[in-house]
C-alpha positions as CSV (number, residue, x, y, z in Angstrom):
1,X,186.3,-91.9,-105.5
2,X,185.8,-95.1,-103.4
3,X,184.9,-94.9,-99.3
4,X,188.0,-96.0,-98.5
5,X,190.1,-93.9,-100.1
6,X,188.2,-90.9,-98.8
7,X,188.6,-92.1,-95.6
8,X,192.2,-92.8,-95.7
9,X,192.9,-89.6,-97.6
10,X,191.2,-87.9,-94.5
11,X,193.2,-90.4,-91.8
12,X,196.1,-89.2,-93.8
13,X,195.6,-85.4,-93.7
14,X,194.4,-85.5,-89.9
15,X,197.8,-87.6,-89.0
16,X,199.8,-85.7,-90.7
17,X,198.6,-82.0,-91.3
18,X,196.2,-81.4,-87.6
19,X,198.8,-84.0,-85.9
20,X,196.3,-86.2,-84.3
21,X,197.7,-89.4,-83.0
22,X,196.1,-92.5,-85.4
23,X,195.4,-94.5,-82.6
24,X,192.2,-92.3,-81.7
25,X,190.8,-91.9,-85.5
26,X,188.3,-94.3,-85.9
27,X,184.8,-94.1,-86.9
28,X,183.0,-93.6,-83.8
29,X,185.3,-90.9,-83.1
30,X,183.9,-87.5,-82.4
31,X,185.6,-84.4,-83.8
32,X,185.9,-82.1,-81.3
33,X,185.9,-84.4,-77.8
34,X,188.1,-87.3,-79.4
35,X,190.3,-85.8,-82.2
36,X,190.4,-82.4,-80.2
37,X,189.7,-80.3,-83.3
38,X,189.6,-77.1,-82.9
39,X,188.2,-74.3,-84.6
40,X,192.0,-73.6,-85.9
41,X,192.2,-76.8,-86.9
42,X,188.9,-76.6,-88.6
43,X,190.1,-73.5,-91.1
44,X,193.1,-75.6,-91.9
45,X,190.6,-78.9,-92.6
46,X,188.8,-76.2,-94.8
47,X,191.8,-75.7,-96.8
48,X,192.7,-79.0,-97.1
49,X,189.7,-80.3,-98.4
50,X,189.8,-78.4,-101.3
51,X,193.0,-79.5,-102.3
52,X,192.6,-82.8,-102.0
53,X,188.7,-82.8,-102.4
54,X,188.2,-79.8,-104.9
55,X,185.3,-78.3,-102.8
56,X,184.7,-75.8,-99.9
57,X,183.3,-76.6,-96.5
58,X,180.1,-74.4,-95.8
59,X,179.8,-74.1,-91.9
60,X,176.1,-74.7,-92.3
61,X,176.6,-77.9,-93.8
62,X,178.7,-78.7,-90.7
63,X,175.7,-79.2,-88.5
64,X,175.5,-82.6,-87.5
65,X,178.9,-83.9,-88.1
66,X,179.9,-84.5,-84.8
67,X,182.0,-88.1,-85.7
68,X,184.8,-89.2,-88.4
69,X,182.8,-91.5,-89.8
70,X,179.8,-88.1,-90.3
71,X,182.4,-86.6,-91.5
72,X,183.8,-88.7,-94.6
73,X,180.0,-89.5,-95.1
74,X,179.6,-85.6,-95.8
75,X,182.8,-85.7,-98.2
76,X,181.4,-88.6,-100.0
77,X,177.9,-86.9,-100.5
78,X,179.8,-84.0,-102.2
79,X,182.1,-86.0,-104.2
80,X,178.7,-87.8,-105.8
């Protein structure tokens, strides 16, 4: 799967799923101060993911996401 598409697939599920406006998803953005996600938000991203993605999140692999951009990068490191 191609960067882009994992990023829009992820635009698309935070849009529509966690209900974040699009005008504040864009790279730079930070998770939790920007996009205000949650840690209820974050068990739905979980399960999202592995519909779309076909993997599970592992909290320790979290560490270090802190921005959108982190956070497709860590999708796209799976998917490889």
């Amino acid at each position: 799967m191609e960067r882009k598409e994992i990023e829009q697939k992820v635009k698309d599920f935070l849009i529509e799923d966690i209900e974040i406006d699009e005008d504040k998803i864009f790279p730079e953005a930070r998770l939790k101060e920007d996009l205000g996600i949650d840690s209820l938000d974050f068990v739905d991203i979980v399960v999202i993911v592995d519909k779309l993605f076909g993997f599970k999140i592992r909290q320790e692999e979290m560490k270090g996401i802190n921005t959108f951009s982190d956070f497709c990068d860590y999708i796209e490191r799976k998917l490889a």
